[in-house]
N, C-alpha and C positions, 0 to 999 in steps of 0.2 A: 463284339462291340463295334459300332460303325464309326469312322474315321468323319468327322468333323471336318466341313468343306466351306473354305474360306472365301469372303468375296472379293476376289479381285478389285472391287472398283470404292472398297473401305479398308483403308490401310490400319486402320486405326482398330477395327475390329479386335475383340479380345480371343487372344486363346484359349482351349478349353485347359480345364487343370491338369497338372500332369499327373496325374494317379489313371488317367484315360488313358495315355500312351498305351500301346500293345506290345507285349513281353515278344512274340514272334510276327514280323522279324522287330529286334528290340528296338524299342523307345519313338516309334513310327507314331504320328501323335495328329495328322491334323496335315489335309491336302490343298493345295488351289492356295490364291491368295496374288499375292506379286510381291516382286523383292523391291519394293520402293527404300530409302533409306530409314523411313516411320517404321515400317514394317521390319526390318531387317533390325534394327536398334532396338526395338519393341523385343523381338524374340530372343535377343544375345542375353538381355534383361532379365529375360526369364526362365535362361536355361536350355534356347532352339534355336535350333541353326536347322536352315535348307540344305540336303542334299540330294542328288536326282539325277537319273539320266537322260540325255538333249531329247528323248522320246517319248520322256513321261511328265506327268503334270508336276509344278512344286511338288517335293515333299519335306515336312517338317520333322524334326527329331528330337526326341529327350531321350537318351540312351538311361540306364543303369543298370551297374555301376557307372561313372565319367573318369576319366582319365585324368587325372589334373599335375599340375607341377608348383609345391609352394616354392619359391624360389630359392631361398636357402637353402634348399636339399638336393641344389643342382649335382649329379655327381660327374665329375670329369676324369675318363680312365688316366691311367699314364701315358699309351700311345698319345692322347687327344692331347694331353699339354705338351706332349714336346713337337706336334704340329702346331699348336698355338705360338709356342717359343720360338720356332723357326720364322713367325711373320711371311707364312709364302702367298696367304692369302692378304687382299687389303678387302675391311668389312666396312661398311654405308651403308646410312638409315635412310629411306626413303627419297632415293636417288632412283630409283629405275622401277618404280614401283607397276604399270603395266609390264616392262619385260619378264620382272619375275612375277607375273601371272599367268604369262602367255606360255612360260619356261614351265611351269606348274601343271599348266594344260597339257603339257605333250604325254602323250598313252607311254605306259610305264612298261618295261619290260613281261608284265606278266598281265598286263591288259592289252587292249586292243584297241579298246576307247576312254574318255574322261570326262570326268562330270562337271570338269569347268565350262560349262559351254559358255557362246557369246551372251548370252542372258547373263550369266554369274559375273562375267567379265565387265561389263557393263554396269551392273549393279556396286560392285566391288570398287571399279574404279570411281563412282559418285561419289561412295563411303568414304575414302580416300579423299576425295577432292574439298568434300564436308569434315574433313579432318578425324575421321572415326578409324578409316584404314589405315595401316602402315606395312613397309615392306624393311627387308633387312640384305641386303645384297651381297655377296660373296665375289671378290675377283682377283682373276689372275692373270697375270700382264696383259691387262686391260680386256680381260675377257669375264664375261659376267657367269662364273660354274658352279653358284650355287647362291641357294636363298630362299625364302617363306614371307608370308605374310598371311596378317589375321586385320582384329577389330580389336583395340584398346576405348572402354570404358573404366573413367573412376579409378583405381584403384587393379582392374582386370583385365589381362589380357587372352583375347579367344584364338589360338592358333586356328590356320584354315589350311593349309600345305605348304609343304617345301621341296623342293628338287636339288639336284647336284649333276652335276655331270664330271670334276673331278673329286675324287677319295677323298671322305672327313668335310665335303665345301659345305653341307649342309648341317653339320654338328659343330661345325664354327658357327656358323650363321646363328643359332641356336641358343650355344653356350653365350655368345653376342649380345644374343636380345635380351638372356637372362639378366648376364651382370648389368646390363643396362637398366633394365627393369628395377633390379634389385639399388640402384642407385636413383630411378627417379620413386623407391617406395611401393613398387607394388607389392601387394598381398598372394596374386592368385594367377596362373598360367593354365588354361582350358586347355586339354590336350583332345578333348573330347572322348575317343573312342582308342581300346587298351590297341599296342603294338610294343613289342620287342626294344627295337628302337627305340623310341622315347620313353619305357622304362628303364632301359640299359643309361639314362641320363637323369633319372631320378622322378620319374614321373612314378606315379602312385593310382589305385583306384579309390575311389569314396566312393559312397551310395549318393542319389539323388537328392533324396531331401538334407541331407548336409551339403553335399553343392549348390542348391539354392538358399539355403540360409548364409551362405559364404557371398554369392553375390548378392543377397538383400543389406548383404553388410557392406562389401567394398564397391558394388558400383556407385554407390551414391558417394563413396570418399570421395575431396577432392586429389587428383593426382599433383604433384610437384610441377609448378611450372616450366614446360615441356615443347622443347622445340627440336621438332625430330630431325629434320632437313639440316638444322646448326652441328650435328656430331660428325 
């Protein structure tokens, strides 16, 4: 099946449906295009998110299974609450929202490079500025060691990455955004794609076509009036 090649200079363009995604490698659905904010809000919408490396063109993805997290089924081991109980971290919402992307960027122990390139970075922080992006920061005596951000729609939130550079900074972060979450209302946490980790906190797999009937449903809620910068 041929991959569906987008035109850069129409953001607006539809994507094709996802039952065309390719099983290998999974959920690979549709190439080219550009990460304008239309374009980027268009595909969260519908279940796709760009990933890719600084040498290859867009690429677009609907995995299945998705990875998701309904928020009430956060699980928190015991070590993680009595680092929570200690308060060694201090956590803020969209305070340093480029740093922990840049943090996010750096090649990971068992890579060499990252698919955050300047392109994503860029885009990401428009999202952000258009009020779509949010960050969750993690610090310790005034040093910023851990944190994630995604793109909240409606009622949904889409993780995009997280990093830590000390133990648990990023399962606070995490646990963080949930309770939060779960106090401004949301329904639904996009984990996207299965890992350890983020099942080890209560994330779960669904099929596709019930994760998109999930976001046909909560992106159009409206969310709790929400001011991230005021926590």
């Amino acid at each position: 099946m041929r991959l569906t090649l987008l035109d850069p200079d129409n953001p607006a363009q539809a994507f094709p449906p996802l039952y065309k995604a390719l099983r290998e490698p999974d959920g690979l659905l549709a190439v080219g295009g550009c990460l304008s904010t239309e374009r980027l809000i268009n595909a969260y919408r519908r279940g796709i998110f760009p990933w890719y490396n600084a040498d290859e063109p867009i690429l677009w993805w609907s995995p299945d299974p998705r990875l998701v997290l309904f928020p009430d089924k956060l699980l928190v081991s015991r070590s993680l609450r009595k680092t929570l109980r200690k308060n060694v971290f201090t956590v803020t919402f969209d305070k340093a929202f480029s740093e922990v992307m840049i943090a996010c960027a750096e090649p990971r122990k068992d890579s060499a490079g990252t698919w955050i390139s300047s392109d994503i970075y860029q885009a990401y922080v428009e999202l952000h500025q258009q009020g779509f992006a949010h960050s969750v920061e993690v610090w310790f005596n005034d040093e910023l060691v851990g944190g994630l951000y995604g793109v909240a729609l409606g009622q949904v939130f889409f993780g995009e990455s997280m990093f830590h550079t000390k133990t648990d900074a990023s399962k606070v972060a995490f646990v963080s955004l949930v309770e939060q979450l779960q106090a401004w209302h949301f329904q639904l946490i996009d984990c996207q794609i299965h890992t350890n980790h983020l099942a080890s906190l209560g994330a779960e797999d669904i099929d596709r076509r019930t994760f998109v009937r999930l976001l046909n449903q909560y992106c159009r809620m409206p969310a709790s009036l929400i001011e991230w910068q005021d926590l």
